[in-house]
N, CA, C, O and CB atoms as a CASP TS submission, in Angstrom:
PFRMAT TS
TARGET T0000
AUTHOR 0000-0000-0000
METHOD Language model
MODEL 1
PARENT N/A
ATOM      1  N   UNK     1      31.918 127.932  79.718  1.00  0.00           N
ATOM      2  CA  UNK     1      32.905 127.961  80.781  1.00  0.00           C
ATOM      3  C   UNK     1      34.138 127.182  80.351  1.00  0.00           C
ATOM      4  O   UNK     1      34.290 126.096  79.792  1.00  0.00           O
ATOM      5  CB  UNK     1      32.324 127.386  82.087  1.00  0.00           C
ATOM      6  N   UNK     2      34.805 127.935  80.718  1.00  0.00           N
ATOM      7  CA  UNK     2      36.301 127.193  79.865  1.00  0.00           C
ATOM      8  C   UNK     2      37.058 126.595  81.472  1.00  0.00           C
ATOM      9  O   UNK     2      37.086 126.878  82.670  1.00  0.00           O
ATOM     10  CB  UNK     2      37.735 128.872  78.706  1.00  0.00           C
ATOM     11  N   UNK     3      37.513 125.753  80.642  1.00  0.00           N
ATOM     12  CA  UNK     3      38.353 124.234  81.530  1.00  0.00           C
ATOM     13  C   UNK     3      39.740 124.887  82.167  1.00  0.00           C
ATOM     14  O   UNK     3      40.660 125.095  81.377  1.00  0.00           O
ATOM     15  CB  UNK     3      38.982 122.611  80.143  1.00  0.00           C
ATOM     16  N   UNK     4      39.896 125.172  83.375  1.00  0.00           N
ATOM     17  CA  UNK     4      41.421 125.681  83.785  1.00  0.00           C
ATOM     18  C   UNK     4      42.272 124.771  84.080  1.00  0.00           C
ATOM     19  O   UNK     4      42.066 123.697  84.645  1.00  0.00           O
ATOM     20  CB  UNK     4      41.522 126.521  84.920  1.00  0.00           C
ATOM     21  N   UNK     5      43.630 125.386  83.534  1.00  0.00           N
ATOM     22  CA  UNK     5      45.033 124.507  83.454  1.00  0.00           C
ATOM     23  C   UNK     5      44.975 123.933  85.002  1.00  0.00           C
ATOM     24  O   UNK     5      44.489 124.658  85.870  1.00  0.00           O
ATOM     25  CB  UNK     5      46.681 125.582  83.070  1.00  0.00           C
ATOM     26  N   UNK     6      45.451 122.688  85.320  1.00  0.00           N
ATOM     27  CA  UNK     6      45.577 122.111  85.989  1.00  0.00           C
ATOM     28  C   UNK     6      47.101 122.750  87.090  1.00  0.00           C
ATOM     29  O   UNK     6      47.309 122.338  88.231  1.00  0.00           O
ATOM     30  CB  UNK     6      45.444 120.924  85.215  1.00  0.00           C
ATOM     31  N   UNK     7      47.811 123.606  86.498  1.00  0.00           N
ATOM     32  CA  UNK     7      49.188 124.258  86.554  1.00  0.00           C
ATOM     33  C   UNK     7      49.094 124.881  88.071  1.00  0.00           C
ATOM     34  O   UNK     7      48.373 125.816  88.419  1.00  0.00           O
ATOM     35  CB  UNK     7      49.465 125.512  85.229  1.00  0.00           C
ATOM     36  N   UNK     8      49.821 124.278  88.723  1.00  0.00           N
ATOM     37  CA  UNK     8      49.928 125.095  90.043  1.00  0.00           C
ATOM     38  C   UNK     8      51.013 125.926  90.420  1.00  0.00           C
ATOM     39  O   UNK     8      50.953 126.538  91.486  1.00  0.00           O
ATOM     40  CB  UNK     8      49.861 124.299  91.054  1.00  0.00           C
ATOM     41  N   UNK     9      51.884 126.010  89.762  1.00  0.00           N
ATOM     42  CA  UNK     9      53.424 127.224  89.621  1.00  0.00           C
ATOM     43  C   UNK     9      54.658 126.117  89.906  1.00  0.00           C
ATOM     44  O   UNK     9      55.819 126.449  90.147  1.00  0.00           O
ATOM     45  CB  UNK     9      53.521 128.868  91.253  1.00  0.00           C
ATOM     46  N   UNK    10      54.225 124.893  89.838  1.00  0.00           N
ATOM     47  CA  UNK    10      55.234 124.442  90.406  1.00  0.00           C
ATOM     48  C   UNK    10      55.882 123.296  88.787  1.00  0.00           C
ATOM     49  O   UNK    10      55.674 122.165  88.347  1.00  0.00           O
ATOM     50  CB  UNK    10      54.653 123.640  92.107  1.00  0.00           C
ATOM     51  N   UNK    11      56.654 124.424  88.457  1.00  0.00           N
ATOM     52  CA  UNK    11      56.827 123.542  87.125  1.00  0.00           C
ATOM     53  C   UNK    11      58.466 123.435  86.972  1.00  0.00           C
ATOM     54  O   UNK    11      59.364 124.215  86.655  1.00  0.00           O
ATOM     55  CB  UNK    11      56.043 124.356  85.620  1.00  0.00           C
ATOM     56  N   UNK    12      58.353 121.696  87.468  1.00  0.00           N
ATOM     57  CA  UNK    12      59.827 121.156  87.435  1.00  0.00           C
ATOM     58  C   UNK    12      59.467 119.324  86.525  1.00  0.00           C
ATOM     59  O   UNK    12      58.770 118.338  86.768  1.00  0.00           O
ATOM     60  CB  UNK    12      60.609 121.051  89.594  1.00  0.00           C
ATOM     61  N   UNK    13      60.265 119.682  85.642  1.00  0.00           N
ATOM     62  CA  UNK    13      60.086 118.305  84.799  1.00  0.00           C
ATOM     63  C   UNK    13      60.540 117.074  86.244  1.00  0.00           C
ATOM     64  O   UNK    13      61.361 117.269  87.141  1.00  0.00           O
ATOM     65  CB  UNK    13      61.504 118.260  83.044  1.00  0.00           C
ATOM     66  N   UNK    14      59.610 115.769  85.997  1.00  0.00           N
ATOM     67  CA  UNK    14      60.597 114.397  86.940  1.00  0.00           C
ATOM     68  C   UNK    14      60.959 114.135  85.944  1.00  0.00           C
ATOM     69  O   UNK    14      60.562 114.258  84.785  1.00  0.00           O
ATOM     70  CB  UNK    14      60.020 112.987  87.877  1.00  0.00           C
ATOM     71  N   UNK    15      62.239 113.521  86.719  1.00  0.00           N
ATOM     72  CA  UNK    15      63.645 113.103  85.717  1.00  0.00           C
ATOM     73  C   UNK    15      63.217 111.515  84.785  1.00  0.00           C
ATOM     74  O   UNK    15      63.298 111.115  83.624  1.00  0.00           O
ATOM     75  CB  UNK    15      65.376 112.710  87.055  1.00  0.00           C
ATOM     76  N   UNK    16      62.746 110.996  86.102  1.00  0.00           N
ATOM     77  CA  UNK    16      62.435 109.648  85.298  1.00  0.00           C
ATOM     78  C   UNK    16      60.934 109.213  84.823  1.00  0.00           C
ATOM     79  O   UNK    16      60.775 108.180  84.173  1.00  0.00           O
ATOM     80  CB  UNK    16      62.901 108.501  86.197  1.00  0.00           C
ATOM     81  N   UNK    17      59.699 110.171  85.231  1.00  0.00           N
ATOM     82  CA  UNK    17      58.060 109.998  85.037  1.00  0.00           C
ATOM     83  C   UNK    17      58.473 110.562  83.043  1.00  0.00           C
ATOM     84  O   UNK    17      58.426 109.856  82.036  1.00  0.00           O
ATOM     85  CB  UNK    17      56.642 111.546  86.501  1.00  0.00           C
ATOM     86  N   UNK    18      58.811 111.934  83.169  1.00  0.00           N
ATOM     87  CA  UNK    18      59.099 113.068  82.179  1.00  0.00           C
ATOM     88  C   UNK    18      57.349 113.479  81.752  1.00  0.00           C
ATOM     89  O   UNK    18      56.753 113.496  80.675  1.00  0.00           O
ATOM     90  CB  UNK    18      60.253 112.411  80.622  1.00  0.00           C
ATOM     91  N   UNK    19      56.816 113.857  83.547  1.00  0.00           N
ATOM     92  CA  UNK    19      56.192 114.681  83.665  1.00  0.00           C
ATOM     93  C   UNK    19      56.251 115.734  84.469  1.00  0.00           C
ATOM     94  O   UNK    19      57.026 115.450  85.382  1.00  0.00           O
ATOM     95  CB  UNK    19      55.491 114.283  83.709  1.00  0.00           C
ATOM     96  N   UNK    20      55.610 117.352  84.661  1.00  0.00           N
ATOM     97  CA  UNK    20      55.817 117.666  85.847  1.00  0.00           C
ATOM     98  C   UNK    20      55.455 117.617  86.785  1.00  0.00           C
ATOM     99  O   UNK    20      54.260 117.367  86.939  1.00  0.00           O
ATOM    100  CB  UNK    20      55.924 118.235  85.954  1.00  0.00           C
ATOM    101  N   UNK    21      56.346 117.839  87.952  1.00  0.00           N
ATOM    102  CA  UNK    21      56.125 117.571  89.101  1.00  0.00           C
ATOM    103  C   UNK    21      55.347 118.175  89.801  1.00  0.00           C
ATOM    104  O   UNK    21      55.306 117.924  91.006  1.00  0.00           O
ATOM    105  CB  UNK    21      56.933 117.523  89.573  1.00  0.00           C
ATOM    106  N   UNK    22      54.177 119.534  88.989  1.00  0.00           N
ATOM    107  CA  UNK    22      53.080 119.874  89.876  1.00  0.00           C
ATOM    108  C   UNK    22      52.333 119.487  89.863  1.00  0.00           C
ATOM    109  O   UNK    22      51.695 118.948  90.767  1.00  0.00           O
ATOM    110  CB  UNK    22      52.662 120.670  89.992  1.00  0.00           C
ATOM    111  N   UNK    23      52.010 119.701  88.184  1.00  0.00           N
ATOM    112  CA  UNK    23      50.443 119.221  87.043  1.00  0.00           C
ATOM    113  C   UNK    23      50.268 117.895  87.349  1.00  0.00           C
ATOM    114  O   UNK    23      49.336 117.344  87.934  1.00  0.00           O
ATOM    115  CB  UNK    23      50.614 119.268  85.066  1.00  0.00           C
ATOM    116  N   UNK    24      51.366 117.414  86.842  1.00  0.00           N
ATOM    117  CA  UNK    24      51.807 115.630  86.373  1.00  0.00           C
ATOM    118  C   UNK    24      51.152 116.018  84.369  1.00  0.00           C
ATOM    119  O   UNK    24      50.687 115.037  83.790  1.00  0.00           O
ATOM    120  CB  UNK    24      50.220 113.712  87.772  1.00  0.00           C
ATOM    121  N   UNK    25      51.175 116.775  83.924  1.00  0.00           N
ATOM    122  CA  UNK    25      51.278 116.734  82.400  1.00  0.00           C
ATOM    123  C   UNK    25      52.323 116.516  81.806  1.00  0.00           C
ATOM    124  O   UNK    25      53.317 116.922  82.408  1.00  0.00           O
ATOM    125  CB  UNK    25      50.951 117.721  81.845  1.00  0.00           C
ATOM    126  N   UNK    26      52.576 115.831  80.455  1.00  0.00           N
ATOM    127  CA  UNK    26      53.969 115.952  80.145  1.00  0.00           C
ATOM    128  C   UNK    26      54.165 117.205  79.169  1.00  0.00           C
ATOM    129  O   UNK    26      53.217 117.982  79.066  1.00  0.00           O
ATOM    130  CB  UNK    26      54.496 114.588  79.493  1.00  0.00           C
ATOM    131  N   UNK    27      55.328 117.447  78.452  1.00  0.00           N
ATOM    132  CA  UNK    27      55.159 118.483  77.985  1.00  0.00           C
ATOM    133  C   UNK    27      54.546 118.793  76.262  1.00  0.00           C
ATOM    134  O   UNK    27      54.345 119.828  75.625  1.00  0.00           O
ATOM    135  CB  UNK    27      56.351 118.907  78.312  1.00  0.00           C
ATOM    136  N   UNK    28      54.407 117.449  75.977  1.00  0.00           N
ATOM    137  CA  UNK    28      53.528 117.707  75.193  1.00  0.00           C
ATOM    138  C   UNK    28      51.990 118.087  75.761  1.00  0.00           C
ATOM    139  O   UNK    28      51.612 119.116  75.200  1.00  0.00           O
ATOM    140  CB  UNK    28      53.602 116.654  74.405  1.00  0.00           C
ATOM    141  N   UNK    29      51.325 117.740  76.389  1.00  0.00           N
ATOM    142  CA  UNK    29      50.217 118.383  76.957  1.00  0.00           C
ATOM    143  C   UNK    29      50.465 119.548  77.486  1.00  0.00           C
ATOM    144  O   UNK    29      49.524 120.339  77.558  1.00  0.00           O
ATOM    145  CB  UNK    29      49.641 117.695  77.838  1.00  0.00           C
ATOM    146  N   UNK    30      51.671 119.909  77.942  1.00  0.00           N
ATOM    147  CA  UNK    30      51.729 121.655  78.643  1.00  0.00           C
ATOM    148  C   UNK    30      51.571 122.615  77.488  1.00  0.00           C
ATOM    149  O   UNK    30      51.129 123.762  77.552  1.00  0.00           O
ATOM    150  CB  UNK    30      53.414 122.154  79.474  1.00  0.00           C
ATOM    151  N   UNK    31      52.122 121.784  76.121  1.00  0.00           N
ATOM    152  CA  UNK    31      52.268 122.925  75.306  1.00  0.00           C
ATOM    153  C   UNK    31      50.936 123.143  74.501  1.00  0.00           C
ATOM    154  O   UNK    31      50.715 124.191  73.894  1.00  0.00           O
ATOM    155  CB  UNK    31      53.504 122.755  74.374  1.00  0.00           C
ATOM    156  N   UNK    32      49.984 121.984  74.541  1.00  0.00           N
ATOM    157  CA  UNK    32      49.018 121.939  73.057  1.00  0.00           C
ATOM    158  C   UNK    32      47.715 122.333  74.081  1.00  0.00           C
ATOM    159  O   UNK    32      46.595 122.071  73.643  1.00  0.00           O
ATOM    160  CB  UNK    32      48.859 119.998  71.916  1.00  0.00           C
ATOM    161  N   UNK    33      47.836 123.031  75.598  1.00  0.00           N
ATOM    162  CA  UNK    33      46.752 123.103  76.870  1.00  0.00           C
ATOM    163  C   UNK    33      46.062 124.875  75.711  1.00  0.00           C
ATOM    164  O   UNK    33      44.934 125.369  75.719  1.00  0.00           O
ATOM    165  CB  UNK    33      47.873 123.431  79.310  1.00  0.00           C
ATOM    166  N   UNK    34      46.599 125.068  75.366  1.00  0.00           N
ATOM    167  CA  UNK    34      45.873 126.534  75.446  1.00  0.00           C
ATOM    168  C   UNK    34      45.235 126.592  73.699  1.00  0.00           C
ATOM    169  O   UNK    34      44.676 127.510  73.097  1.00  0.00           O
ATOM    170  CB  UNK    34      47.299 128.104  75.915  1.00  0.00           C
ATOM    171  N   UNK    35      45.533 125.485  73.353  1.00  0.00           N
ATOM    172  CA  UNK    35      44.761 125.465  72.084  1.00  0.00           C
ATOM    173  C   UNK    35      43.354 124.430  71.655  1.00  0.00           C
ATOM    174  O   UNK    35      42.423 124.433  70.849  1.00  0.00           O
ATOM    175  CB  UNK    35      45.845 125.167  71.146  1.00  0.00           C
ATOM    176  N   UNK    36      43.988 123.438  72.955  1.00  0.00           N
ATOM    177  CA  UNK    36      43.254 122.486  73.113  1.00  0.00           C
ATOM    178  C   UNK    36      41.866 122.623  73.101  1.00  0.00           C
ATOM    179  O   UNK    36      41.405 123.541  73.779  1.00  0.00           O
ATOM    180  CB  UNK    36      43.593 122.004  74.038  1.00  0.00           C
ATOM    181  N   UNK    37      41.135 121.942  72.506  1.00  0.00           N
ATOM    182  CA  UNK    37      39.429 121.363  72.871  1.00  0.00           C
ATOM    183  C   UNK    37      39.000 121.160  74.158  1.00  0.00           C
ATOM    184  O   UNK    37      39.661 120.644  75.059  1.00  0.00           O
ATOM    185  CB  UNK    37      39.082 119.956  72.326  1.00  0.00           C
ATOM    186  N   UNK    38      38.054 121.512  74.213  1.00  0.00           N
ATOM    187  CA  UNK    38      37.608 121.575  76.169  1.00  0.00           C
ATOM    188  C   UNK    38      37.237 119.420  76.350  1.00  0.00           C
ATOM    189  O   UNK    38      37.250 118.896  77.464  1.00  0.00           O
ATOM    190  CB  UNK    38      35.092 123.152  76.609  1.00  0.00           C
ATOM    191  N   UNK    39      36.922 118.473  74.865  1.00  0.00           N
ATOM    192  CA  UNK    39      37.193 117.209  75.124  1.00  0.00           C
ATOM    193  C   UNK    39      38.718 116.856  75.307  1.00  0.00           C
ATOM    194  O   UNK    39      38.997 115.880  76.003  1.00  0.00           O
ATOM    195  CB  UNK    39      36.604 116.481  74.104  1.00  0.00           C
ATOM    196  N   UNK    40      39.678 117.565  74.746  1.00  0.00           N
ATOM    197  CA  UNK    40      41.080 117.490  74.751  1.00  0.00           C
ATOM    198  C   UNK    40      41.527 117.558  76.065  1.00  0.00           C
ATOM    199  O   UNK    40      42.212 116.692  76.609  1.00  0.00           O
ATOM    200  CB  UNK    40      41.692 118.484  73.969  1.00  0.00           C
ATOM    201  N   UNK    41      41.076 118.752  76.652  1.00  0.00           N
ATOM    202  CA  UNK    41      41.445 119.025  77.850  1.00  0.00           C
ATOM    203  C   UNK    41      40.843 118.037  79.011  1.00  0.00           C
ATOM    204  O   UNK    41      41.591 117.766  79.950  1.00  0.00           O
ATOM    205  CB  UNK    41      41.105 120.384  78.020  1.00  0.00           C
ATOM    206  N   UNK    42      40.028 117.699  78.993  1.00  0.00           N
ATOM    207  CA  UNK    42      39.411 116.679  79.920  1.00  0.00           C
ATOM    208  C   UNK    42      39.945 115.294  79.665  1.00  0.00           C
ATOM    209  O   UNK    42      39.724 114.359  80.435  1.00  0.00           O
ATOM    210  CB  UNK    42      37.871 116.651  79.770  1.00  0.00           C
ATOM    211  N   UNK    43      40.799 115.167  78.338  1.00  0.00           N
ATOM    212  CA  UNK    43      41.295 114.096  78.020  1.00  0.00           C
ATOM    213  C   UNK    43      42.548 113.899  79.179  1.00  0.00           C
ATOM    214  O   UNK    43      42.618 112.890  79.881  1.00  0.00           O
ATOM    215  CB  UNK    43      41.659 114.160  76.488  1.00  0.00           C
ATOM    216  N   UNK    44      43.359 114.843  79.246  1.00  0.00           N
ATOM    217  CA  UNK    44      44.625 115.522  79.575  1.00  0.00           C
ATOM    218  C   UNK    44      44.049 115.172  81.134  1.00  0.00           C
ATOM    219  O   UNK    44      44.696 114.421  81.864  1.00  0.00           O
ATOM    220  CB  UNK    44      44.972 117.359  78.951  1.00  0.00           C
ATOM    221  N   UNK    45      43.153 115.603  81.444  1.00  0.00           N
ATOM    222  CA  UNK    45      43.029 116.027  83.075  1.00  0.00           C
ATOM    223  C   UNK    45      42.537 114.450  83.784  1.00  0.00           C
ATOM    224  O   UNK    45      42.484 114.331  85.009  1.00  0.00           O
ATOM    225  CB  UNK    45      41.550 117.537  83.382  1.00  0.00           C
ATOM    226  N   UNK    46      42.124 113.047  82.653  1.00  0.00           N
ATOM    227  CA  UNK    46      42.100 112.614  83.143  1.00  0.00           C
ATOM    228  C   UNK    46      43.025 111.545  83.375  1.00  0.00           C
ATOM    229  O   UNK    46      42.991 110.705  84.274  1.00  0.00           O
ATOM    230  CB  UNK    46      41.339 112.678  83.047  1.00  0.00           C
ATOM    231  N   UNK    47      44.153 111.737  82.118  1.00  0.00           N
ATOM    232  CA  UNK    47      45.404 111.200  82.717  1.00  0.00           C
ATOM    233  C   UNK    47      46.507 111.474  83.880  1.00  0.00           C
ATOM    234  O   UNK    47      47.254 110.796  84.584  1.00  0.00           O
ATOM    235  CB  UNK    47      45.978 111.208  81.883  1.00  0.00           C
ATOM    236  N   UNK    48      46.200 112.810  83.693  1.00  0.00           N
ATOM    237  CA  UNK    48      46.876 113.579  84.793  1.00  0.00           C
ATOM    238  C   UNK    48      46.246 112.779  86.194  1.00  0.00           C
ATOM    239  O   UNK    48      46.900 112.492  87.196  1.00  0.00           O
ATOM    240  CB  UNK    48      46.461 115.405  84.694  1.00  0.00           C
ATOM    241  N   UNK    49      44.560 112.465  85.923  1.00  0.00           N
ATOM    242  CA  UNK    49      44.634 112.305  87.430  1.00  0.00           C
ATOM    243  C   UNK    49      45.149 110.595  88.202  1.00  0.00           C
ATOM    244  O   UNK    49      45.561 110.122  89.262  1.00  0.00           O
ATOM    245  CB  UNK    49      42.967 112.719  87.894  1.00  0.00           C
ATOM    246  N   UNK    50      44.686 110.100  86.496  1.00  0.00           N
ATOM    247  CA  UNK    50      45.520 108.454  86.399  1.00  0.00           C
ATOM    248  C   UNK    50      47.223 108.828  86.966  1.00  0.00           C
ATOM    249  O   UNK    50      47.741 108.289  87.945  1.00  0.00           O
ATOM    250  CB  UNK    50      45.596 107.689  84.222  1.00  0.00           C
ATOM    251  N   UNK    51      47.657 109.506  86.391  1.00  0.00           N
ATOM    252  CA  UNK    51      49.332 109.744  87.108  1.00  0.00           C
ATOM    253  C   UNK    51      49.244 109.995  88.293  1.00  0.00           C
ATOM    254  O   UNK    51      49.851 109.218  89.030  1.00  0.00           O
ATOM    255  CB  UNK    51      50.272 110.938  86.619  1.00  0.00           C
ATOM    256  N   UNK    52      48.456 111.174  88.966  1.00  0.00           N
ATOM    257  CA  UNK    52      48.633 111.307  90.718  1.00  0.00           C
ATOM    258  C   UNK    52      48.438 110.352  91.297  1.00  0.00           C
ATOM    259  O   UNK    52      48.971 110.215  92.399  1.00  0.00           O
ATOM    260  CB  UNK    52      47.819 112.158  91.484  1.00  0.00           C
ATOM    261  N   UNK    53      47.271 108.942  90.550  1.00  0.00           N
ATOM    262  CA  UNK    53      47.244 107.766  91.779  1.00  0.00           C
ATOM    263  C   UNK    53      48.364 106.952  91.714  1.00  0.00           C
ATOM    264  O   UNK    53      48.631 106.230  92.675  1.00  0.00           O
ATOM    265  CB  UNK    53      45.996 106.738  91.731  1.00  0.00           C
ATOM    266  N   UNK    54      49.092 106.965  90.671  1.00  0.00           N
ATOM    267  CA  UNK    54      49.886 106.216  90.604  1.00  0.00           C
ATOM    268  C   UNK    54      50.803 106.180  90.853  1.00  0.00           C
ATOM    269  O   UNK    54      51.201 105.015  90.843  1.00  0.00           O
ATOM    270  CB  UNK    54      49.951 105.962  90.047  1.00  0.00           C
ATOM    271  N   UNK    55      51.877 107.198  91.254  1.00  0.00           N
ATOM    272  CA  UNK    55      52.736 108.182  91.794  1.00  0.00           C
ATOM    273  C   UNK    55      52.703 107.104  93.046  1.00  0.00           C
ATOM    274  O   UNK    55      51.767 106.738  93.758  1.00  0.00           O
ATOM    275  CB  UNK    55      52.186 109.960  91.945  1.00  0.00           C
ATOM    276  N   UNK    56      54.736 106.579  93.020  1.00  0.00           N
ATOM    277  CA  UNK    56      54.503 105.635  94.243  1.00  0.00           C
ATOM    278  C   UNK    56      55.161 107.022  95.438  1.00  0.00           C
ATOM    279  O   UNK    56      55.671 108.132  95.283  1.00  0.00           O
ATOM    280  CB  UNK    56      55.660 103.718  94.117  1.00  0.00           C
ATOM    281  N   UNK    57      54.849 106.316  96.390  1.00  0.00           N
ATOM    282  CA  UNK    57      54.997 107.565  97.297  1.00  0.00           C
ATOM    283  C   UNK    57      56.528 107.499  98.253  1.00  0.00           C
ATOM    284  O   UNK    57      56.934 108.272  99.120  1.00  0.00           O
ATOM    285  CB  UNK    57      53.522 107.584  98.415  1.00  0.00           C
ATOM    286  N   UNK    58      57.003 106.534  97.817  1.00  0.00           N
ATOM    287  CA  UNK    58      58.268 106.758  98.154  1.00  0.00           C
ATOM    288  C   UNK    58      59.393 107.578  97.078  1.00  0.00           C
ATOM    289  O   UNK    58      60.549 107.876  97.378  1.00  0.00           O
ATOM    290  CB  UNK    58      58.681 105.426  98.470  1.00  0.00           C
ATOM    291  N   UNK    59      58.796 107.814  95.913  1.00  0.00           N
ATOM    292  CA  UNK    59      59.919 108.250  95.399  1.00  0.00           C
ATOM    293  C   UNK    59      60.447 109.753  95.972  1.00  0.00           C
ATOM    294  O   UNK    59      61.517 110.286  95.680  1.00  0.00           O
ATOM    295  CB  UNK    59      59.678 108.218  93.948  1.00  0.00           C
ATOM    296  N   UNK    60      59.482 110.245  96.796  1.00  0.00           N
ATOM    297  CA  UNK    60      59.856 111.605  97.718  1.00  0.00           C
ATOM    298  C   UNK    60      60.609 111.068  98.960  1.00  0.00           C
ATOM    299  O   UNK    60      60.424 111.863  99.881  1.00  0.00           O
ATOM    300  CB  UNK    60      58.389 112.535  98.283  1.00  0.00           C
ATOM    301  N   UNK    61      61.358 110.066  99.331  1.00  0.00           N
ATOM    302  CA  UNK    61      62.085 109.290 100.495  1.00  0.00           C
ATOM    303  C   UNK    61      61.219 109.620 101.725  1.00  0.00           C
ATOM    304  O   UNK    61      61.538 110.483 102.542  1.00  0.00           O
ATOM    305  CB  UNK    61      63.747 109.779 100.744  1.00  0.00           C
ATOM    306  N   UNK    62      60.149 108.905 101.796  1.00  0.00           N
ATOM    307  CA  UNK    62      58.848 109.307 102.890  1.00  0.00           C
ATOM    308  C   UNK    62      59.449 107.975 103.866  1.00  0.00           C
ATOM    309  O   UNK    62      59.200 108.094 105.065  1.00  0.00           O
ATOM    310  CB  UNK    62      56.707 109.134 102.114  1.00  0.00           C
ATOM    311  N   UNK    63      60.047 106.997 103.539  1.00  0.00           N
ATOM    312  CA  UNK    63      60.222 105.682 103.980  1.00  0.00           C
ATOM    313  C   UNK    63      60.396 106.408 105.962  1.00  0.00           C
ATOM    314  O   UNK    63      60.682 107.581 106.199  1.00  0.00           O
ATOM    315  CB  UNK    63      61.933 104.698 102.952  1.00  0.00           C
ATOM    316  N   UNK    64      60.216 105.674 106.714  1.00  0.00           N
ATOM    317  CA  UNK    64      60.783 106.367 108.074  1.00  0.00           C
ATOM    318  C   UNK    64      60.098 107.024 108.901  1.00  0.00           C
ATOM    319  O   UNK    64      60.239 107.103 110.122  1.00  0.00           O
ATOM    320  CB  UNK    64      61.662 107.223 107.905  1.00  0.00           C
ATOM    321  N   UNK    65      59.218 107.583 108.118  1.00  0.00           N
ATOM    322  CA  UNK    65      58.393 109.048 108.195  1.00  0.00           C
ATOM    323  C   UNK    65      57.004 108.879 109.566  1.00  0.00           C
ATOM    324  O   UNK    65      56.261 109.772 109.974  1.00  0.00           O
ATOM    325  CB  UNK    65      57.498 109.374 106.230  1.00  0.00           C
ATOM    326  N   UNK    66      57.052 107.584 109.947  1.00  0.00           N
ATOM    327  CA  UNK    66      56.139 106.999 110.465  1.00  0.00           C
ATOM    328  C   UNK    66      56.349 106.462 111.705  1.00  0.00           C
ATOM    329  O   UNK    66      57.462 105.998 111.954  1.00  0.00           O
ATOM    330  CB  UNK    66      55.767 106.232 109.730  1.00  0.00           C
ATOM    331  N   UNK    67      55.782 106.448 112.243  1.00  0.00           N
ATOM    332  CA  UNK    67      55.860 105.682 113.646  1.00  0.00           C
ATOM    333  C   UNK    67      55.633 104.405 114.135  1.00  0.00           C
ATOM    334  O   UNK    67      55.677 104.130 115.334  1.00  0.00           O
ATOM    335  CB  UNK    67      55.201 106.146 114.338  1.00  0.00           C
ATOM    336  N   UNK    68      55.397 103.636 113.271  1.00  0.00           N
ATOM    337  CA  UNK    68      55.359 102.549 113.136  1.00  0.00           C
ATOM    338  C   UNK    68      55.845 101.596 113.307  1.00  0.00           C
ATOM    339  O   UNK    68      55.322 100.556 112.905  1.00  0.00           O
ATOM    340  CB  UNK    68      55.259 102.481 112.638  1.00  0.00           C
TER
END
């Protein structure tokens, strides 16, 4: 069973991460995904998922957003 791209269509580089803004891969991982080792790829998927936690959540201007 082969490992699927993490790629959800939404492929816009961040300006200042210089990953994208769907995956969170950078583009060296977008490009070496389809040749990659299924350990390669799990390598990839688990930085990717280290980047989504880390992702502060204001950089989308959420500040306000709350009722608080």
């Amino acid at each position: 069973m082969s490992i699927q791209s993490p790629c959800i269509g939404v492929c816009q580089m961040h300006p200042v991460h210089a990953w994208c803004e769907g995956c969170f891969r950078t583009l060296d991982e977008i490009t070496v995904w389809r040749t990659a080792s299924d350990a390669d790829k799990r390598q990839i998927l688990a930085q990717v998922a280290q980047r989504q936690q880390a992702v502060d959540l204001f950089d989308n201007d959420l500040r306000g957003d709350c009722d608080r």
